[in-house]
C-alpha positions, -999 to +999 in steps of 0.1 A: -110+045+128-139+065+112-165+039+092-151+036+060-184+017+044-205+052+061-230+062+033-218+089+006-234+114-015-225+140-039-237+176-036-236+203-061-220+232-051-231+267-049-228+302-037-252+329-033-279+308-058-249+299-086-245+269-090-207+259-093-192+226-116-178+215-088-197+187-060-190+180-020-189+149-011-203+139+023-200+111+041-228+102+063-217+103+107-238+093+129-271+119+123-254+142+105-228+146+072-197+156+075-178+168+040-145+146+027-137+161+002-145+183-036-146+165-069-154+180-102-188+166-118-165+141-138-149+126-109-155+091-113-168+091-072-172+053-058-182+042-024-157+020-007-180-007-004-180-010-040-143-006-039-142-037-017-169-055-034-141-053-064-116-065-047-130-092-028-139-105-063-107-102-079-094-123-048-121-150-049-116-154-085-076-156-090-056-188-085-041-181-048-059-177-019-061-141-001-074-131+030-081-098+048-053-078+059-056-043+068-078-015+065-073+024+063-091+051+061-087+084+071-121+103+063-110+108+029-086+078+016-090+044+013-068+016+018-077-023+014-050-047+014-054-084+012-025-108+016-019-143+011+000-176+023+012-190-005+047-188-011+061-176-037+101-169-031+126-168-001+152-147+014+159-182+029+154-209+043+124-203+069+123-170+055+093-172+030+074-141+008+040-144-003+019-119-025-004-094-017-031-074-029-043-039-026-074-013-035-073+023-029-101+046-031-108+087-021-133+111-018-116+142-024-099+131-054-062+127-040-062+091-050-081+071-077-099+042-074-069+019-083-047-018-076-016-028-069+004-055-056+029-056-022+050-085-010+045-100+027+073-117+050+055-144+060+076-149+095+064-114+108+035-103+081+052-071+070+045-057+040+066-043+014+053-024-008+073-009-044+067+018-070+096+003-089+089-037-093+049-030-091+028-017-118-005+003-104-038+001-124-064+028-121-100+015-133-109+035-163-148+021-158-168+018-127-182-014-114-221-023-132-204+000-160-199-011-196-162-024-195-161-035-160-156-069-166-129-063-190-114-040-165-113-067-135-099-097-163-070-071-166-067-069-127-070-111-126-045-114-149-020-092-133-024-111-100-019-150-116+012-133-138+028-115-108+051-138-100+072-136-135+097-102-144+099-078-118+088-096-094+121-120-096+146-089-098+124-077-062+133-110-045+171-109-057+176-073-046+160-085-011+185-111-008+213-094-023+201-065+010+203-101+030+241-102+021+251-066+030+265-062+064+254-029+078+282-003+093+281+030+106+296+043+075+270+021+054+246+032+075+250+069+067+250+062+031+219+047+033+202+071+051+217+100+027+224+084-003+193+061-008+165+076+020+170+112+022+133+118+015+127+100+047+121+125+077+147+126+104+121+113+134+110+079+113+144+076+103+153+074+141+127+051+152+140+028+122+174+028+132+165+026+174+143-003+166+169-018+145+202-014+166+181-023+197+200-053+207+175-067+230+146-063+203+132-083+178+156-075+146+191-074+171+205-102+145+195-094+116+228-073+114+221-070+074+203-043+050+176-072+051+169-065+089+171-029+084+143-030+058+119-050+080+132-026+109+111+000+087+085-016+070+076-034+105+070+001+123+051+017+091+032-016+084+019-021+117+009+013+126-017+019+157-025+049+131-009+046+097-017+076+077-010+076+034+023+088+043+035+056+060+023+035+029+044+059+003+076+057+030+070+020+031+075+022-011+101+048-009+122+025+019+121-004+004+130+012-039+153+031-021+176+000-005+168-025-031+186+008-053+211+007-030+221-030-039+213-034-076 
């Protein structure tokens, strides 16, 4: 994976001695700068250190313990997600969640420098994440910036209120998925009814890893299984890329849909 902390700078853009509104940003690579992206001159451009310096302290100063999870970064996108231990609902017994954290970041604008929250099975540290039962928050002020603090109180708060609401209509669809016995037919109305946005070759590894009756998820005959079946093979990617985090979201809104 490239450096993702690799100094940055901004560089006005121009052509033929004009100057242009819009900046490069470069990224520093070994001797030499390589560009990741253009931003207009209002782009509110943060180095990921920064990023992680935030999120780090929303972590230290919330009331559950995070640690270090994963990393991405692509060049362009940044991805830091923290997760914790602390349990905070079960499919079942032996079967515990816990809460996670996570702070995205780009330099070519794609993304904004943002939070959200994702759920962990504890047994196999997947992680879920939604679009549905979690709220994103994009920072409106940039950290040493007038309204910072008030920014990352917002962000604190979100993380010791997380477990209330949404968060308890997540954990009954999960369970209600725990209840519903997959069939071919259910299978195929799944896949078309609930995950057509999904492309055909994930789809296939899902269901191959899933039906695989030698493999890890060969009794976990239930749309519980099948979800971890997915999220395990787009959490724990050798080389995730931002489309294995949105088919993460879109897998697991799309069969918690499917039982609600």
């Amino acid at each position: 994976m490239k450096n993702p902390y690799a100094e940055i700078r901004k560089v006005p853009l121009n052509y033929q001695g004009i100057e242009s509104s819009a900046y490069s940003v470069q990224r520093r690579e070994e001797n030499d700068w390589k560009e990741a992206g253009v931003v207009g001159s209002k782009y509110m451009l943060l180095s990921n250190s920064k990023v992680k310096e935030a999120a780090d302290q929303v972590a230290n100063a919330s009331n559950i313990q995070f640690e270090q999870d994963k990393t991405f970064f692509d060049g362009r996108r940044y991805i830091y997600s923290l997760k914790s231990n602390n349990v905070i609902g079960n499919i079942k017994q032996g079967d515990d969640l816990a809460l996670g954290i996570q702070f995205w970041n780009s330099y070519d604008g794609s993304k904004s420098f943002g939070f959200s929250m994702l759920l962990y099975r504890l047994i196999c540290t997947n992680g879920m994440m939604s679009k549905k039962f979690f709220n994103t928050f994009r920072f409106k002020h940039e950290p040493n910036s007038e309204g910072w603090e008030e920014n990352l109180d917002k962000v604190i708060n979100i993380v010791n209120s997380t477990s209330e609401g949404s968060l308890n209509n997540m954990i009954g669809n999960l369970r209600k998925l725990d209840d519903l016995r997959i069939t071919m037919k259910g299978l195929g109305t799944i896949r078309h009814d609930y995950l057509s946005d999904i492309p055909s070759g994930i789809w296939g590894n899902i269901v191959d890893k899933f039906s695989d009756p030698h493999g890890q998820y060969h009794s976990e005959t239930s749309g519980w299984g099948l979800l971890n079946a997915a999220t395990d093979i787009l959490w724990h990617k050798d080389k995730p890329t931002i489309a294995s985090y949105n088919q993460n979201a879109s897998i697991v809104d799309g069969l918690c849909k499917a039982v609600a």
